[in-house]
N, CA, C and O of each residue as an XYZ file, in Angstrom:
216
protein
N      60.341    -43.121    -16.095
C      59.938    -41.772    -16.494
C      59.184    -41.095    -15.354
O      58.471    -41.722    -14.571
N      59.377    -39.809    -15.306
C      58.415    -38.920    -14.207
C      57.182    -38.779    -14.510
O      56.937    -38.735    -15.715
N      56.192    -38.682    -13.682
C      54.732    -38.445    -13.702
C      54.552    -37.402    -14.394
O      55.677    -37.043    -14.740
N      53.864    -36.771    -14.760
C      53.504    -35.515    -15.643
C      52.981    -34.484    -14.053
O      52.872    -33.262    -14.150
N      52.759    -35.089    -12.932
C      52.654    -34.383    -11.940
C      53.366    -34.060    -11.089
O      52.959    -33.425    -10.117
N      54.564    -34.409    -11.243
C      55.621    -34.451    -10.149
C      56.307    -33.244    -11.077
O      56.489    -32.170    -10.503
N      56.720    -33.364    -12.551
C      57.173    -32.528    -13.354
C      56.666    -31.023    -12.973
O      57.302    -30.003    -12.710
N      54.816    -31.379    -13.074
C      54.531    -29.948    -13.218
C      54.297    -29.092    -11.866
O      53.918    -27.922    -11.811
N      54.647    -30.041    -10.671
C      54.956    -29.660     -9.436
C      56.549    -28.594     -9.383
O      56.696    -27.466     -8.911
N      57.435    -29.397     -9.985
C      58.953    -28.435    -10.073
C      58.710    -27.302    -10.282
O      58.897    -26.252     -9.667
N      57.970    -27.762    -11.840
C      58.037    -26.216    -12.604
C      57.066    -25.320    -11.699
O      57.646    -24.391    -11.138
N      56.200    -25.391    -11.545
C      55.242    -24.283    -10.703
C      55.991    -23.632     -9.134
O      55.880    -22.532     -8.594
N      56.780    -24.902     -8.743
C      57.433    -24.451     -7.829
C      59.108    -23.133     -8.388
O      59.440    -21.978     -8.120
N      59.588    -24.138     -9.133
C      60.502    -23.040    -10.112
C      59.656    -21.604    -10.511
O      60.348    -20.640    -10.839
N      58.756    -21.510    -10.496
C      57.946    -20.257    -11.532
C      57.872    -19.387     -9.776
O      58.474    -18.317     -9.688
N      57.105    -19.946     -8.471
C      56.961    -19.556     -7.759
C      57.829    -18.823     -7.795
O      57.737    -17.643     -8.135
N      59.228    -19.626     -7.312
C      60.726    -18.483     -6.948
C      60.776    -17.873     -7.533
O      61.042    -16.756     -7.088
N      60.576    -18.006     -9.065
C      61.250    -16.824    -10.057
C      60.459    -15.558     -9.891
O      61.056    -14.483     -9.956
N      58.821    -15.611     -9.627
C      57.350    -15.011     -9.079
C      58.053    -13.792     -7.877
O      58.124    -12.564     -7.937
N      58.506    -14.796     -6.809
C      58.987    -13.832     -5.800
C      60.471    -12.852     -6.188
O      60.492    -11.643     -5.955
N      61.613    -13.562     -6.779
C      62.507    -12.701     -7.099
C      62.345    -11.727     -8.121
O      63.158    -10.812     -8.255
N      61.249    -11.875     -8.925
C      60.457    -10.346     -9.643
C      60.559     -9.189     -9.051
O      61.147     -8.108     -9.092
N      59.349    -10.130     -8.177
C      58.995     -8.859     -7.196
C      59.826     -8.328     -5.941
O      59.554     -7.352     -5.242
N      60.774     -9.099     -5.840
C      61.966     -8.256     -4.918
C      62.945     -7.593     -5.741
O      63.776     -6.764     -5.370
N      62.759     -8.043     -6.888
C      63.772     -6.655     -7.966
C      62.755     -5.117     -7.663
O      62.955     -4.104     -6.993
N      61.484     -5.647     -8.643
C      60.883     -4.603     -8.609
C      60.612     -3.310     -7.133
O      60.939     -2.124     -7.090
N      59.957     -4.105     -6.169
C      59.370     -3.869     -5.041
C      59.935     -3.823     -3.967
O      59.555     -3.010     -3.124
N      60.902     -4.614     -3.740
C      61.546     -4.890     -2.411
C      60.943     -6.087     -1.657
O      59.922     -6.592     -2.125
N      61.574     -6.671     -0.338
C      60.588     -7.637      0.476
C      59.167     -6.911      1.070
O      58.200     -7.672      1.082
N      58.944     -5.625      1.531
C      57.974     -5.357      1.585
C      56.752     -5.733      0.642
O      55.727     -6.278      1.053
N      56.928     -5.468     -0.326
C      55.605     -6.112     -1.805
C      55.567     -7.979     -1.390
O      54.533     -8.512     -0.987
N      56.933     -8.778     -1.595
C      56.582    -10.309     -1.355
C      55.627    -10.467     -0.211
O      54.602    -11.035     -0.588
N      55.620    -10.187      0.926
C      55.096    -10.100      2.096
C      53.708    -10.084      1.514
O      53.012    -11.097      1.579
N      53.229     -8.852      0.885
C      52.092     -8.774      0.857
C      51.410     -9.611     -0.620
O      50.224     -9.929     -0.703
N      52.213     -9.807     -1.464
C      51.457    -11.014     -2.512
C      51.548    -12.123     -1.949
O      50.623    -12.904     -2.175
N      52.686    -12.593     -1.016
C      51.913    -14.110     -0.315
C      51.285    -13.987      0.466
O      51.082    -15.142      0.840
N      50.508    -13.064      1.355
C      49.067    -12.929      1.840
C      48.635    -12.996      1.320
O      47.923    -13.967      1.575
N      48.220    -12.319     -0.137
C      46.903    -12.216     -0.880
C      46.737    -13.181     -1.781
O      45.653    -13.317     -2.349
N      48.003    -14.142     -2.082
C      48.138    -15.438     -2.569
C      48.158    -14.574     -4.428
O      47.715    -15.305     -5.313
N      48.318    -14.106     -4.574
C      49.021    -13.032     -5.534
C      49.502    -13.920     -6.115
O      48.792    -14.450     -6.970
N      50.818    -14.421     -5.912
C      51.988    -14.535     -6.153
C      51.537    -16.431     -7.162
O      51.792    -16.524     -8.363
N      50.882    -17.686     -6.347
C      50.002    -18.324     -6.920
C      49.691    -18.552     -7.973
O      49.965    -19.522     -8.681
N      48.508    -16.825     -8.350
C      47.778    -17.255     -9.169
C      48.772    -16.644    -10.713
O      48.432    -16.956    -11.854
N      50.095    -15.683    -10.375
C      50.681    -15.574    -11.377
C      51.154    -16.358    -12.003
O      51.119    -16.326    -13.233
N      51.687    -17.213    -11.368
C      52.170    -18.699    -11.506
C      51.407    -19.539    -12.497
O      51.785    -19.887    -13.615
N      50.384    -19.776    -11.955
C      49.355    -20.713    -12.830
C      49.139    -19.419    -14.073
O      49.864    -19.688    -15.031
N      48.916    -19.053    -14.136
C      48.838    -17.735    -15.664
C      50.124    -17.486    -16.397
O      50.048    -16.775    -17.399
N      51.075    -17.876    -16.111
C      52.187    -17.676    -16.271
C      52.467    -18.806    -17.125
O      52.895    -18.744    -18.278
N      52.177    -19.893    -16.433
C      52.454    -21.157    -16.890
C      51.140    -21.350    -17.902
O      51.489    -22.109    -18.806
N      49.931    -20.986    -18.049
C      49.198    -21.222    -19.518
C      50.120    -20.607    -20.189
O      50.910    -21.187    -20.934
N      50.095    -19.097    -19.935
C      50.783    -18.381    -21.162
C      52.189    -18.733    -21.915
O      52.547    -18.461    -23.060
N      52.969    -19.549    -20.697
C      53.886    -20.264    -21.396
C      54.006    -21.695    -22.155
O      54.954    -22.069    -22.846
N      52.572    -22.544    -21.796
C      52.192    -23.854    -22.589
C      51.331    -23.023    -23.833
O      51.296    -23.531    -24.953
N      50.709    -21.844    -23.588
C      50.267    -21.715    -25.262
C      48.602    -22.212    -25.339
O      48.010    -22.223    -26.418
């Protein structure tokens, strides 16, 4: 069986991508650029993922 950390490594990494292709629908690459400077992009991720464990 997988670690419960290796799992929740995928998914956060899965959420990342999905994080950035948002914001290149919405925004364009100009906006990604600037939420992975400001590490933006991160902390949606982790909020993303409570709001989806509940």
């Amino acid at each position: 069986s997988r670690s419960p950390s290796s799992i929740g490594s995928a998914l956060l990494f899965a959420m990342h991508g999905a994080t950035i292709l948002a914001v290149s629908r919405f925004g364009g690459d100009r906006e990604i650029d600037q939420v992975v400077d400001r590490g933006t992009a991160a902390e949606r991720a982790a909020l993303f993922w409570r709001w989806t464990m509940g």
